[in-house]
C-alpha positions as CSV (number, residue, x, y, z in Angstrom):
1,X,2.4,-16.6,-7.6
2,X,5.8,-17.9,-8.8
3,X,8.0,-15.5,-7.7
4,X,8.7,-13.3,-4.1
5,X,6.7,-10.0,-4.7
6,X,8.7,-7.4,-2.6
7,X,6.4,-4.0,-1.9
8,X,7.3,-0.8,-1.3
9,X,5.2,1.9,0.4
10,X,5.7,5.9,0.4
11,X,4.0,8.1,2.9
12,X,4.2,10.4,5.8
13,X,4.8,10.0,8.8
14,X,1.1,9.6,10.7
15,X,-0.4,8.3,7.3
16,X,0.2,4.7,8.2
17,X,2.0,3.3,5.7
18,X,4.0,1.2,7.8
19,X,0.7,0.0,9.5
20,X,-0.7,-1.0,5.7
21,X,2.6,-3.0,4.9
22,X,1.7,-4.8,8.1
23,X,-1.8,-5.4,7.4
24,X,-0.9,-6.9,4.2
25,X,1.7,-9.0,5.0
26,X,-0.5,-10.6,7.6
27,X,-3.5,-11.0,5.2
28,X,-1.0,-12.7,3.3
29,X,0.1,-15.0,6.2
30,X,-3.7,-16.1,6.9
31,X,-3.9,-17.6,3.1
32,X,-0.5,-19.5,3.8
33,X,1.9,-17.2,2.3
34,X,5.7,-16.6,3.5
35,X,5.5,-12.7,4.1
36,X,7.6,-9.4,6.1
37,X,6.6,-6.1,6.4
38,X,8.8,-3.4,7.8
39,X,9.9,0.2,8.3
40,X,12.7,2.3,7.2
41,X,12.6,5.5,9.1
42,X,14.6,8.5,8.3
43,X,13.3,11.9,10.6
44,X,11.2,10.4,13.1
45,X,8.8,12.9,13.1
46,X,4.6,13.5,11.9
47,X,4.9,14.5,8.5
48,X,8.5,13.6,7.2
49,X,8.6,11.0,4.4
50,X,8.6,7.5,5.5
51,X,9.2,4.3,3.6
52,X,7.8,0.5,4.3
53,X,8.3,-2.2,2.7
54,X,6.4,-6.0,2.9
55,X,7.3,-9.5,1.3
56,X,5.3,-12.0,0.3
57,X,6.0,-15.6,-1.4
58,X,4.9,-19.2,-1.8
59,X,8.5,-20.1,-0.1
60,X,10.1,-19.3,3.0
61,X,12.0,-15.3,2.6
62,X,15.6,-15.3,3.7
63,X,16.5,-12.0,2.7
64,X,16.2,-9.4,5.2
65,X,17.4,-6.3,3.4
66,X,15.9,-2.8,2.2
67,X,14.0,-3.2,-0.8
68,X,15.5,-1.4,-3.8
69,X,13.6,-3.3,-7.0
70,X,10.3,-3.5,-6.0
71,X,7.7,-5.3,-8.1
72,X,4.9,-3.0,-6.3
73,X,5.3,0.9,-5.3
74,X,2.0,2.5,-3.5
75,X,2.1,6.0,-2.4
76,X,0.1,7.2,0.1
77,X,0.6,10.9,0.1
78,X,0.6,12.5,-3.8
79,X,2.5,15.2,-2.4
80,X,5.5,13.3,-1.9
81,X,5.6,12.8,-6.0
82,X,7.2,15.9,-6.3
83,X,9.9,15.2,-3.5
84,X,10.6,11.4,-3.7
85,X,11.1,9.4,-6.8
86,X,8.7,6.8,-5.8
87,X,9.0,5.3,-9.0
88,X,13.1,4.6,-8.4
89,X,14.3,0.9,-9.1
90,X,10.7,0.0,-10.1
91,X,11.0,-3.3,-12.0
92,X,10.0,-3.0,-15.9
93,X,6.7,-4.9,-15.2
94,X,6.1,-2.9,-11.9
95,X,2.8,-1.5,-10.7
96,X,2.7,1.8,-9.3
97,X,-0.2,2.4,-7.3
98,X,-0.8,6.5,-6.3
99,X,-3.1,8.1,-4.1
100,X,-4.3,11.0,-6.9
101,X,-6.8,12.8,-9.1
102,X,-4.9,13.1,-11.5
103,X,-1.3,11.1,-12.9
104,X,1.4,13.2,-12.8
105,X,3.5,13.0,-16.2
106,X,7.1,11.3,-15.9
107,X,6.4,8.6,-13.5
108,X,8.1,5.2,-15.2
109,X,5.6,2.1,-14.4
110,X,4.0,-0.8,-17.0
111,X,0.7,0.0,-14.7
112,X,-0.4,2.9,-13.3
113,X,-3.0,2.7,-11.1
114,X,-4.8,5.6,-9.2
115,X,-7.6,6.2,-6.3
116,X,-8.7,9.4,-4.9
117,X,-7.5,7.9,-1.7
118,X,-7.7,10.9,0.4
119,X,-11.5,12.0,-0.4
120,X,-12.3,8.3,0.6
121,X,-10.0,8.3,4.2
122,X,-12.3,11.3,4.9
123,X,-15.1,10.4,4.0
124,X,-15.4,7.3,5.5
125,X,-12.9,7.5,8.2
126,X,-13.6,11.5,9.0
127,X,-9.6,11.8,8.8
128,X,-7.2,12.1,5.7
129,X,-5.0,8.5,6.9
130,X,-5.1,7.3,3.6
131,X,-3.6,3.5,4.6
132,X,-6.6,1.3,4.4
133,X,-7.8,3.3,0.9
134,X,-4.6,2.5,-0.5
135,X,-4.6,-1.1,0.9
136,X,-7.9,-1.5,-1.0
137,X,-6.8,-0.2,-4.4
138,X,-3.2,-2.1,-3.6
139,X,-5.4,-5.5,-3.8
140,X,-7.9,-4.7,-6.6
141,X,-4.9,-3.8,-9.1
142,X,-2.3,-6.9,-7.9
143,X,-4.9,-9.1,-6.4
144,X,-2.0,-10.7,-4.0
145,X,-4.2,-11.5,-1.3
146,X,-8.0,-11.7,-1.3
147,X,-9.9,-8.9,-0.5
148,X,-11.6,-10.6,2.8
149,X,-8.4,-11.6,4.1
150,X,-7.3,-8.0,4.3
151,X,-10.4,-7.1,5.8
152,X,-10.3,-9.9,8.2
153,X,-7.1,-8.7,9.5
154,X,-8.5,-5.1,9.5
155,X,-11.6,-6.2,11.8
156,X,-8.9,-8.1,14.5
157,X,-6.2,-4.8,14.6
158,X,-9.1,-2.5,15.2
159,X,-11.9,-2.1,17.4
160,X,-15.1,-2.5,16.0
161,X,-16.2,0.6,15.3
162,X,-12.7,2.0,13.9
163,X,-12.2,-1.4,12.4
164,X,-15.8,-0.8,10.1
165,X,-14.7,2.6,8.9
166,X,-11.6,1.0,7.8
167,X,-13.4,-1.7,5.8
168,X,-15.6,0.9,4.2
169,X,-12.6,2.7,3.1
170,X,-10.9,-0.3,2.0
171,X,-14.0,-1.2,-0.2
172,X,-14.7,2.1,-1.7
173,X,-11.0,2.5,-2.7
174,X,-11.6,-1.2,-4.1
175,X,-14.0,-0.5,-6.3
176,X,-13.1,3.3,-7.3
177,X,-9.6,2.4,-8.1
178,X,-8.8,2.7,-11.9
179,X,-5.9,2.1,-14.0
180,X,-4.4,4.6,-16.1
181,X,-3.5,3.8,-19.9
C-alpha cells in the first residue's frame, strides 16, 4: 500500500456499520498498519442512516476529519441506494462495495462489487446485521487486510459462539462476493 486508503461505510442504524469500520481498522492494526475508524451520527435512532468511516496506512494518520473522497464505499443496507448517494465524492479509481441482488443502474464506481449480504447475515447469523457479510466481501474485493486478521479480531470482540456465526458470515460473503462488469 502506498497511499492512506480512507473507507466509508453506509448503513442503518442497528446494522453495525460503525462496529465493521472498527473491526477493520483493528485487523489492520494487528498486521502493523496506522488505522481510525469512526462514526458520524446524524438521528440517533434504530433505523436512520448512519455513516462510518475507517483509515488505514503504512504511515502514521494525522488527519482527523470526515471523509468526503473515499477510495472505498460499502453499503450495508441496499435500501439506502435510493435515499443516500453513497456513491458521492467517490474517487475515479474507487470501489464500491453493495449489499444487493442486483446493481442498481447510475451508481458511478471503477469497481462494483456486490454480495447478497443480507441472505448470508440470516442465514448464518439467524438476524439480517449485515456487518460481518460486508466485512467479508469488503476484504475479498480490496484485500487491505488479510482475511484471518479480520477474523481474528472477530473471535476476540465476540463470544465464542456469536463470534463463530460471525466468521461463517464473513466467509460466505468472502467467497460469494462477485464483481460487476
Amino acid at each position: 500500500m502506498v497511499k492512506m486508503i480512507e473507507i466509508r461505510f453506509h448503513g442503518r442504524g442497528g446494522q453495525g456499520a460503525v462496529t465493521a469500520a472498527r473491526l477493520l481498522a483493528e485487523a489492520a492494526f494487528l498486521e502493523g498498519k496506522y488505522c481510525q475508524a469512526f462514526p458520524f451520527f446524524g438521528a440517533e435512532r434504530r433505523g436512520a442512516p448512519v455513516v462510518a468511516f475507517a483509515r488505514i496506512d503504512e504511515k502514521p494518520i494525522r488527519v482527523r476529519t470526515q471523509i468526503y473522497t473515499p477510495d472505498h464505499v460499502v453499503v450495508l443496507d441496499p435500501t439506502l441506494l435510493g435515499v443516500v448517494n453513497v456513491s458521492e465524492g467517490l474517487k475515479r479509481d474507487g470501489i464500491l462495495i453493495l449489499n444487493t441482488r442486483e446493481v442498481p443502474r447510475g451508481l458511478k464506481a471503477k469497481r462494483i462489487v456486490t454480495v447478497d449480504a443480507t441472505s448470508i447475515a440470516i442465514e448464518k447469523i439467524g438476524v439480517p446485521i449485515t456487518n460481518m457479510a460486508m466485512l467479508g466481501a469488503y476484504v475479498k474485493a480490496t484485500e487491505m487486510v488479510n482475511l484471518e486478521s479480520v477474523l481474528k479480531v472477530i473471535r476476540s470482540y465476540f463470544k465464542e459462539r456469536v463470534a463463530e456465526r460471525n466468521v461463517a458470515a464473513v466467509r460466505a460473503a468472502y467467497e460469494k462476493s462477485r464483481e460487476m462488469g
